[in-house]
N, C-alpha and C positions, 0 to 999 in steps of 0.2 A: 268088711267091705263098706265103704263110704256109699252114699246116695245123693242126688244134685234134685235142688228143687221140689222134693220132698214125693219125687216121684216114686217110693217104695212099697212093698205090700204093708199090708194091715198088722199091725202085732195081734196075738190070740186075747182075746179079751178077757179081763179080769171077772170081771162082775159077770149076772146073768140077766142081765138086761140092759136096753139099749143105751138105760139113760146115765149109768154106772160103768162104760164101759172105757177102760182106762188105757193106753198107750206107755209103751216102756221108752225108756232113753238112753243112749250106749253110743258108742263111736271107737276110736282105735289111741291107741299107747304107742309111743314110741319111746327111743331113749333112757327107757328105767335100766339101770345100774345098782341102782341103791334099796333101799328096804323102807317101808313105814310110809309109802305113799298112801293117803287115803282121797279120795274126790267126795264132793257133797253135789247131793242136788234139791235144789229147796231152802238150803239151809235145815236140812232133815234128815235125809235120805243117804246115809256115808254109805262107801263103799270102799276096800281096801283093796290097793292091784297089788299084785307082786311079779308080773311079767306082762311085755308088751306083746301087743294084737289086740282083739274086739275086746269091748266091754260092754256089760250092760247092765245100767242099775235093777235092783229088784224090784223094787216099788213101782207100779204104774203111775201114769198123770192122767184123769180125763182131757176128755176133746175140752179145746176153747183154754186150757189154764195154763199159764206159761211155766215155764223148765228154766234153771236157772244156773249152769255145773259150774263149780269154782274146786281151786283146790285147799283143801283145808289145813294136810300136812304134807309138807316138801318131804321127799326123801334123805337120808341119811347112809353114811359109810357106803360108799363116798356121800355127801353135799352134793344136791341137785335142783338146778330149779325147772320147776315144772309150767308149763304155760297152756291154758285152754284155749283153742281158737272154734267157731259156731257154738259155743255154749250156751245160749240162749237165745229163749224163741217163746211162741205161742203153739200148743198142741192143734194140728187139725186135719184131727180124722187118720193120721198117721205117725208110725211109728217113727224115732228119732235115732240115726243111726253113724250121723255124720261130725258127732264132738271129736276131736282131732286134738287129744293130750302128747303133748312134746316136752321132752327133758332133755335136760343139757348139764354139763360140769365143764371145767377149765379144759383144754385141749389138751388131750395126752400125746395126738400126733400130728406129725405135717407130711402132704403128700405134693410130690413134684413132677410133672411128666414133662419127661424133654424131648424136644423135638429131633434135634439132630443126632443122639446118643442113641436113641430108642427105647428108652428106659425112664424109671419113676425113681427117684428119690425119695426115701421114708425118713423122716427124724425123729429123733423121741424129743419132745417141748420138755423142759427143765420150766415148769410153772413160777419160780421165784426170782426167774431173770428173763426168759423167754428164750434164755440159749438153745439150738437145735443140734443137737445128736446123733448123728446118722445113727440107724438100727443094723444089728447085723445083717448083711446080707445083701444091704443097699449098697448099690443101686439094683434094683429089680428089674429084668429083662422085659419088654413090651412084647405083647404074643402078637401085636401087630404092627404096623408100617406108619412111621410118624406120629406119634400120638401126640396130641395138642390139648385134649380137655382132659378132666378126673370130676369124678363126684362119688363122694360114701355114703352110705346110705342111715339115715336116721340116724338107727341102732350100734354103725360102728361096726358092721360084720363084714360087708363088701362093699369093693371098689369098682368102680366102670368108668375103662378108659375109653376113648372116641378116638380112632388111628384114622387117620385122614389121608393117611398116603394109600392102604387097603382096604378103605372103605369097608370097617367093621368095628365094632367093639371089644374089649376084651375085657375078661370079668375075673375076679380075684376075690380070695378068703382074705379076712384080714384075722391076724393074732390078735387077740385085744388084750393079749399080755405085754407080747415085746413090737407090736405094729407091722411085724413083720408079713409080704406078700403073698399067695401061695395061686396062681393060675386055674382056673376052672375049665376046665375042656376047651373044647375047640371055641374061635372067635366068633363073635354073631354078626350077621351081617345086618348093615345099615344103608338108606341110597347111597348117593353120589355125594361125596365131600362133608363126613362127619366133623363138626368143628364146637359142638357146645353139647354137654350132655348135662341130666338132672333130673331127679328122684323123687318123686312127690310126697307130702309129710308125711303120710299114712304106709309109705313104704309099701306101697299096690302098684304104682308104675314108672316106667322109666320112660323117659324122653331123650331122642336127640336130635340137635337141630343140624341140617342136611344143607350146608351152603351152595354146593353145585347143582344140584337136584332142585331147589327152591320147595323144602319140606321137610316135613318132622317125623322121623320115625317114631312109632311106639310100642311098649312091651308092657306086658305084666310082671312082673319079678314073683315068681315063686317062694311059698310064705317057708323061712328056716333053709330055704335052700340056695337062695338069691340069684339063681339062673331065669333064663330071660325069654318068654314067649311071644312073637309079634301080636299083636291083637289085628282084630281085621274090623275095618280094613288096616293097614299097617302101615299107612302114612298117610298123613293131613299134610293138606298144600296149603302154602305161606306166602309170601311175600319173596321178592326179589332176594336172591344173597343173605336167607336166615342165618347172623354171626353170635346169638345170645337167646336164651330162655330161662327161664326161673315159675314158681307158681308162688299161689298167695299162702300165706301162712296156713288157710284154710283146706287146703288142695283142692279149693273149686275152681280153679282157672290157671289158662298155660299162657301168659304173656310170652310172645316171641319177637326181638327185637331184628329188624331187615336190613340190613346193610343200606342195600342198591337201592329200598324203595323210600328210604327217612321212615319208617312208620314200626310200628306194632302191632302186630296182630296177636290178636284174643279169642280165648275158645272156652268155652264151659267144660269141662272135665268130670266124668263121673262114672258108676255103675246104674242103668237102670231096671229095676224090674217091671214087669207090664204085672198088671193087677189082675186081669183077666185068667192069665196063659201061667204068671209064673214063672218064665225066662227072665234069663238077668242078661244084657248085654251094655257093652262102652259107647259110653256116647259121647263123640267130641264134634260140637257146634259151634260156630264162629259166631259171635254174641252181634248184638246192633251197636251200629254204629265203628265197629273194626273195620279196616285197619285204623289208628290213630297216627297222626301225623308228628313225628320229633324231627329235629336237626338233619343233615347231611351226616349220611356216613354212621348211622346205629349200630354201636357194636357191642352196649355191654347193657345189661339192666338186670337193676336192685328194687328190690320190693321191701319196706320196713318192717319191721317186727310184730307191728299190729294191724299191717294192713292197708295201710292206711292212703301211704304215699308211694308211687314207682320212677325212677330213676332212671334215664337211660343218658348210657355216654356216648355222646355225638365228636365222632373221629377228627369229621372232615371240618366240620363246624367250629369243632373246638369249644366245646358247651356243652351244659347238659343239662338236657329237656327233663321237669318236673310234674307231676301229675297225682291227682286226687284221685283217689281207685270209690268209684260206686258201691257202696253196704252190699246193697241188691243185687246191682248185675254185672260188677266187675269191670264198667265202663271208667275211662281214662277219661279226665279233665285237665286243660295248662291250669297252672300253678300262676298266679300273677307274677309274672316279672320274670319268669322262665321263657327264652334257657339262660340257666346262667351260667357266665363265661370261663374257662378251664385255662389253663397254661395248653399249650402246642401239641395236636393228639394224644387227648385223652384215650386212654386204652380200657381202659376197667374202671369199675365204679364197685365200694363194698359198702355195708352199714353195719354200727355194730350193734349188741344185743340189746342196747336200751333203747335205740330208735332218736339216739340225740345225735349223731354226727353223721355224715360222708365223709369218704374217702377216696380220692381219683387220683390212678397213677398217671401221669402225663411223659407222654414218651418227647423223642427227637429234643428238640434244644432246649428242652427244661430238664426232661430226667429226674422226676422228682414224685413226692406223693404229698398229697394236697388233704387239707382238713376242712369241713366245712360243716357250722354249725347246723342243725334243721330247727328252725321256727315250728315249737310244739303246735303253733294255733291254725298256720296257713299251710305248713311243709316246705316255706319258703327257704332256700340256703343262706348261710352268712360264710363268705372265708375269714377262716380262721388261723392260717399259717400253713405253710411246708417247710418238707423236710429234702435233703439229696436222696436221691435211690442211687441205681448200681446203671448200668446201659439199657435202655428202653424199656423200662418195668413195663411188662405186660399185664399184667395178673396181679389181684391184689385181696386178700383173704382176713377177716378179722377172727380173733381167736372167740370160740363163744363164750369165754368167761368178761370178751371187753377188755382185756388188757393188753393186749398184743395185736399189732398189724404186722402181714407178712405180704413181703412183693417178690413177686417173679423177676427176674431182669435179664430179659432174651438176649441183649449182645453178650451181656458181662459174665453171662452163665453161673449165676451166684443169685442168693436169695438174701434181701435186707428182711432184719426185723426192728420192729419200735416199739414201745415200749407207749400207751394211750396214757394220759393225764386223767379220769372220770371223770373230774369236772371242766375242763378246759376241751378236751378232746386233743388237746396239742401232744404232736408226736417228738420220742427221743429212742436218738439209734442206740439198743442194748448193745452191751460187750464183746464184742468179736464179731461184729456184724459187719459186713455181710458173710454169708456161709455159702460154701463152695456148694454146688448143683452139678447139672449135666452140660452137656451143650443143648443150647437154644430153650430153658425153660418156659415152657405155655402156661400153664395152668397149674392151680395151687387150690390144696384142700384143708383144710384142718376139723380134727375131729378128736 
């Protein structure tokens, strides 16, 4: 379980006096697949996982000396890279609990929820062209009414769809042999007009953002079992017409993009424990200075890899508003010279895993998907080129190895894929592309 702010109880103390007495350090895994990961902390202190959930190094740190986790050996069979986010700090006075290790490999699958079919399309990725596969089975039956969003979670075990026509979620095993689906009990309920759903790194909670309602339901996801508990209270209010959510690398904060009101709202995220009592309960705070104000019409937002920079695609505006995210407190700043300017309703906005490019599908008289460089120093964008999509790409998903973009395209009912440059970031449509989908594709996952 993660902690914010460093509001946690006391670890058991090493030494037997006051002036020896040391604090441990640990946080949560995700995404291991592969074998021979090891973590350091210190440059001393290894420690080897071999499955994801808590971790906690052995070695204590006293108060006042800083902690330092990196990773020392990437995993193997398969190839993974591993990425620390809160990794370092200064000890004080408590324990550290909130390092958030993520792993990732090339995408083995792509997930498609269509609107008007009522179903998800599953593909197996062919990693040496980006061809998509359907898996057996696919297309996979919706256990609810219009589904428009998907998101998997971390590890690649389950899927949560957002049905917008039943105002619920539905929730799914996934095979992580053949991708194929398999339905979990009854649907969960969510307010009024589920339209964005997303799963925080640490794989502790689920979000969905409530466009009708104006809010955000929340759930804890149960550990190995990935069934969904409301937390209470069980929705935060947001902004006008919530159409987009995501968190930061770190899973301290729930950025939620607002349609109706141009802004983002922001909330701290976390578990705390009180010191005194011992209880642990969620706390979700709307930070200072939220909501921030972007373009007309928010409907999509990207967070970079590190952190660093947030992205949101402005529909009505036609642009898209940039922002420096706060170390500290997850406060949104403009970007000099944001927004900048998109081709004719932008829909979606994705970034890929090295934090050097965007990518905006633009619907209506362009129909196309857009590259745009990000300036390492400012987070400022450059366009770089587009490519045609299929009819009003809605949706747009990068593969985590970086080498493949995939677009939804809600008229044409077919998914384009491209095929990323590393160093250019310019896109080329692979072989047989676009690939057949359902009717009305929303939303796109890859994992």
């Amino acid at each position: 379980m993660k902690f914010l702010h460093l509001a946690v109880a006391l670890a058991a103390a090493v030494g037997v006096t006051a002036c020896n007495t040391k604090y441990t350090v640990g946080g949560t895994l995700t995404g291991l697949t592969g074998s021979g990961l090891v973590l350091e902390d210190n440059s001393g202190n290894s420690l080897t996982l071999t499955a994801n959930g808590a971790f906690t190094f052995t070695t204590g740190i006293e108060n006042g000396d800083d902690y330092s986790v990196t990773v020392s050996t990437q995993p193997t069979n398969p190839t993974q890279t591993c990425t620390v986010y809160n990794g370092s700090g200064t000890i004080d006075k408590a324990a550290i609990s909130n390092v958030v290790v993520t792993c990732t490999q090339p995408g083995q699958f792509a997930y498609v929820v269509n609107q008007a079919s009522n179903d998800i399309s599953v593909y197996a990725i062919d990693q040496t062209n980006g061809v998509l596969n359907p898996v057996a089975g696919s297309p996979f039956p919706s256990t609810g009414t219009t589904p428009v969003a998907i998101a998997v979670d971390p590890n690649g075990q389950f899927a949560y769809v957002a049905n917008f026509g039943s105002n619920n979620l539905s929730v799914y095993s996934i095979d992580t042999t053949t991708g194929a689906l398999t339905a979990l009990g009854n649907t969960v309920a969510t307010d009024l007009g589920p339209v964005a759903v997303t799963v925080d790194p640490t794989d502790t909670y689920l979000f969905v953002a409530n466009q009708t309602a104006n809010d955000v339901s929340a759930y804890s996801i149960g550990a190995g079992t990935g069934l969904l508990t409301p937390l209470s209270p069980a929705t935060i209010a947001t902004g006008q017409a919530p159409s987009a959510l995501t968190m930061d690398p770190g899973g301290n904060y729930l950025y939620v993009a607002n349609f109706t009101d141009a802004d983002v709202s922001v909330f701290a995220i976390g578990a705390v424990t009180d010191t005194t009592t011992g209880a642990t309960t969620d706390a979700f705070s709307s930070i200072a200075g939220s909501p921030f104000g972007t373009g007309a019409g928010a409907i999509s937002i990207v967070i970079d890899p590190t952190g660093t920079y947030a992205y949101v695609a402005d529909e009505t505006a036609d642009a898209i508003s940039a922002f420096s995210i706060s170390a500290s407190g997850g406060t949104l700043t403009p970007i000099t010279g944001s927004p900048f300017t998109t081709a004719s309703n932008v829909q979606a906005v994705a970034v890929d895993p090295a934090g050097a490019h965007i990518y905006a599908a633009n619907a209506t008289s362009a129909n196309d998907l857009a590259a745009y460089a990000i300036t390492p120093s400012t987070g400022a964008l450059l366009l770089g080129g587009t490519v045609t999509a299929g009819g009003l790409p809605a949706s747009v998903a990068i593969d985590p190895s970086g080498n493949y973009a995939y677009v939804g395209n809600y008229n044409s009912s077919d998914v384009s894929v491209y095929s990323i440059d590393a160093a250019t970031g310019l896109l080329t449509a692979v072989k047989g592309s676009p690939f057949a989908a359902g009717n009305e594709p929303r939303s796109i996952a890859v994992h």
